[in-house]
N, C-alpha and C positions, 0 to 999 in steps of 0.2 A: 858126466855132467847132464842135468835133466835142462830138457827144452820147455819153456813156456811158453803157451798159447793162448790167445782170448776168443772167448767165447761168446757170442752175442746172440739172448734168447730171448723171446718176445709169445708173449700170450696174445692170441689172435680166433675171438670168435671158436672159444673153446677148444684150439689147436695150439700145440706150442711150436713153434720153428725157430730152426739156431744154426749156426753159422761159425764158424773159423777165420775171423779176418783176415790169417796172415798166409792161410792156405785155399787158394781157389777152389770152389768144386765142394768142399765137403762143407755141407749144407743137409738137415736133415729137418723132420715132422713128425710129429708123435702127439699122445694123446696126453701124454702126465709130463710133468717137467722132467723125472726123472728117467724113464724113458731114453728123453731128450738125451740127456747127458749119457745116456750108455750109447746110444745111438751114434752119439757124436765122437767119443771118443773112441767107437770102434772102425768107424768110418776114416777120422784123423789115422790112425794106425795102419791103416789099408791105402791110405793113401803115399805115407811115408816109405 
């Protein structure tokens, strides 16, 4: 069974930063949205 998670990402002054709401800590910042989202969910996985 696959777990879902949300993702909350925001453009900020040319930086994108995003967040995991349901798991503390894993929080990242990057230059491109996408980026983001590898960042993120490599970070989610290291945290697991």
């Amino acid at each position: 069974m696959l777990q879902e998670y949300t993702a909350v990402i925001k453009q900020d002054e040319g930086v994108w930063i995003g967040w995991i709401e349901e798991v503390p800590g894993v929080n990242c910042q990057e230059t491109t949205r996408e980026t983001l989202l590898a960042s993120l969910r490599i970070t989610l996985a290291e945290a697991l």
